[in-house]
C-alpha positions in Angstrom: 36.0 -26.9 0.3 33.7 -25.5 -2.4 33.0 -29.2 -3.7 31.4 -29.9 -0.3 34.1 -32.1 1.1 35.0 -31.4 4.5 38.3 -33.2 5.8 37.3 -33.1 9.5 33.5 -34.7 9.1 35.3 -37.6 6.6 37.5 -38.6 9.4 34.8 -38.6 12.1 32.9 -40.7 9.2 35.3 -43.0 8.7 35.8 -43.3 12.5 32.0 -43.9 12.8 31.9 -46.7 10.3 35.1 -48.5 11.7 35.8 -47.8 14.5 32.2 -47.0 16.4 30.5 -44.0 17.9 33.2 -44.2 21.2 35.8 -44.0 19.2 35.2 -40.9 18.3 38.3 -38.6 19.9 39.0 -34.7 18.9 42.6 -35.5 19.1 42.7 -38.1 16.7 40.0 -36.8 14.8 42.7 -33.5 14.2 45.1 -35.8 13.8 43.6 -37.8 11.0 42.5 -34.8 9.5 45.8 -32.6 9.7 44.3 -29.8 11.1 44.6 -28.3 14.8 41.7 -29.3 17.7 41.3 -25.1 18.0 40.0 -25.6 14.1 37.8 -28.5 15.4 36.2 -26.5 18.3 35.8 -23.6 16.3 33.5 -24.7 14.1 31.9 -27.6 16.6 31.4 -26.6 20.2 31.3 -30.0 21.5 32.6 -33.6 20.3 28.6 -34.3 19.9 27.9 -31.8 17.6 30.8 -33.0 15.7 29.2 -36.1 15.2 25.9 -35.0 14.6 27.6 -33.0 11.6 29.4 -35.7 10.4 26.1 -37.7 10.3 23.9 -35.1 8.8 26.6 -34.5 5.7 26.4 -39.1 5.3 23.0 -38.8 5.7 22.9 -36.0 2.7 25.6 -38.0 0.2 23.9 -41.6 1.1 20.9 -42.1 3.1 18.5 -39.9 0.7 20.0 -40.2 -2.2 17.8 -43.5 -3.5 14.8 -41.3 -2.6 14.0 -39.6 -6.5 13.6 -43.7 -7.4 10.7 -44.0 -4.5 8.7 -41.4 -6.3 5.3 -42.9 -6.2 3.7 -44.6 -9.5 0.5 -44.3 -10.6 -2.0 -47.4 -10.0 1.0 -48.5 -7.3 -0.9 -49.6 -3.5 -0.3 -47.5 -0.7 1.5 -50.2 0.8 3.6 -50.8 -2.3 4.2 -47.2 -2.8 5.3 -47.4 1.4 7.3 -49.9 1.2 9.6 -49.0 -2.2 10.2 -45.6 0.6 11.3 -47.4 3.1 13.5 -49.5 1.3 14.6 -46.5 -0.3 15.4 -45.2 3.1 17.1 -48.1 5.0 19.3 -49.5 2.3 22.4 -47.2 3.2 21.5 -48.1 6.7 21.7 -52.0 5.8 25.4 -51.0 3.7 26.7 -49.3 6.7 25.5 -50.4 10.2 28.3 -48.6 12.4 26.3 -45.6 10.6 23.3 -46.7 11.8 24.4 -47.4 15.2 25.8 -44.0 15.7 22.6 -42.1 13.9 20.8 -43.9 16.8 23.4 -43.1 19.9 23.5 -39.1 18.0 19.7 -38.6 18.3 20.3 -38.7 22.4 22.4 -36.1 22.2 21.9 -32.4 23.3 21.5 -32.0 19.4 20.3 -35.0 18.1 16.6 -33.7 17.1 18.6 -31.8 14.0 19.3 -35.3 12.6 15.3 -36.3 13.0 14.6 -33.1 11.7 17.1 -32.7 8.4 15.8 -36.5 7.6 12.2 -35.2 7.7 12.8 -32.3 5.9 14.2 -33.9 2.9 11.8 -37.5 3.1 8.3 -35.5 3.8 8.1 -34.2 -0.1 8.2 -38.1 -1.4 6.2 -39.4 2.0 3.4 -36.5 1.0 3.5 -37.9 -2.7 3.3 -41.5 -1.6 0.7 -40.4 1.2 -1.4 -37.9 -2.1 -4.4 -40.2 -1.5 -4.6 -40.8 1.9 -6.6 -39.3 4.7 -4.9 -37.2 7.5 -6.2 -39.0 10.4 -4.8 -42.2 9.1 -1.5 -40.5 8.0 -0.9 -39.2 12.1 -1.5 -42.5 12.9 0.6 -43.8 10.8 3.5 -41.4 11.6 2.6 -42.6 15.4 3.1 -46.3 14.9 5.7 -45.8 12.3 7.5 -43.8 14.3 7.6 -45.7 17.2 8.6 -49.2 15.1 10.9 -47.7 13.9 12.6 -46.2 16.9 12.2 -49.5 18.6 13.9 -51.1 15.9 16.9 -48.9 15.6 17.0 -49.8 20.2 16.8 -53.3 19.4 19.5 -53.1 16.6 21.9 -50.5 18.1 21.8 -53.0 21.6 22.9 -56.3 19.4 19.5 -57.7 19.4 18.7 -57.7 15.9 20.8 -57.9 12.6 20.6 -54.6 10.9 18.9 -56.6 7.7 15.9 -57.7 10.0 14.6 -54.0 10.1 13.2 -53.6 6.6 11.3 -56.8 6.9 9.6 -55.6 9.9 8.9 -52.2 8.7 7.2 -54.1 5.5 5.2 -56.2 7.5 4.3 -53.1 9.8 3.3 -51.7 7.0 1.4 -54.5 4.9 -0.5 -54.6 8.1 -2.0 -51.4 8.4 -1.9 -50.2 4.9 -4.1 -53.3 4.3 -6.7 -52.0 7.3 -6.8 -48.8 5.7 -7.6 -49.6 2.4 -10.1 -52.4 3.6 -12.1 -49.8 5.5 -11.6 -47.2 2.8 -13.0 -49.5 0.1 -16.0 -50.3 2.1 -16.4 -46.7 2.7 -17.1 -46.2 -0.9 -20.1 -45.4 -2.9 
């Protein structure tokens, strides 16, 4: 496994993506995988923190990997520069909504904040770049709306009441709205 690939996370993946988050079962997970459940639990305590594993390692080889082409450009609008990260962001999601649904159903779990947390850790650098200009008071409110959107989003998709290509479109206009407010009042704020 030097190159990274791990048999047991690729089955739960491919589970995931076809199958759902329920169908998620150790035995056929060791199964699949042609190894024994005692390997499974020795290196995952719990069928959770299987999945969480498995979603972390997708979220590394898909989820970020359009982030270097978000990089902000110079002269680019705050909400421009927004926007091109989000899109950045939710286009695996949009490729692969039994992902998405299971990313949402994994952050309840016992260790779900490491998914929040490993996604922060790798978007902050380009969100910081894109965010160079801005103040920190608007930022944390930002993060505050942004963050709840988005979690209400991900509810409303993960439940069947949205299609998975009607989040970006909301984050954009989520974002046109306030970005605009911002640099309204920061304009006028200038000598």
């Amino acid at each position: 496994m030097t190159d990274g690939h791990d048999p047991i996370l690729a089955v739960v993946v491919e589970i995931l993506e076809t199958d759902g988050y329920d169908a998620v079962q150790l035995r056929e997970v060791a199964r699949r995988a042609r190894t024994s459940l005692a390997t499974i639990y020795k290196r995952h305590a719990t069928r959770d923190d299987l999945i969480v594993a498995a979603l972390q390692k997708w979220m590394d080889d898909n989820r970020y990997s359009g982030l270097a082409e978000a990089e902000p450009v110079a002269g680019e609008s705050l909400y421009t520069g927004m926007v091109r990260m989000l899109r950045a962001l939710f286009e695996p999601w949009e490729r692969n909504p039994g992902m998405l649904t299971a990313f949402f159903r994994a952050r309840s779990s016992p260790n779900g904040q490491l998914l929040f947390r490993r996604g922060l850790d790798i978007v902050a650098p380009t969100g910081l770049a894109v965010l160079g200009d801005v103040d920190e008071a608007f930022i944390r409110d930002l993060d505050t709306v942004l963050s709840n959107v988005v979690f209400g989003l991900l509810g409303r998709f993960a439940i069947g009441e949205i299609a998975v290509t009607d989040i970006v479109p909301a984050l954009d206009r989520t974002v046109y709205w306030l970005t605009t407010g911002y640099e309204t009042r920061h304009c006028e704020t200038l000598p």
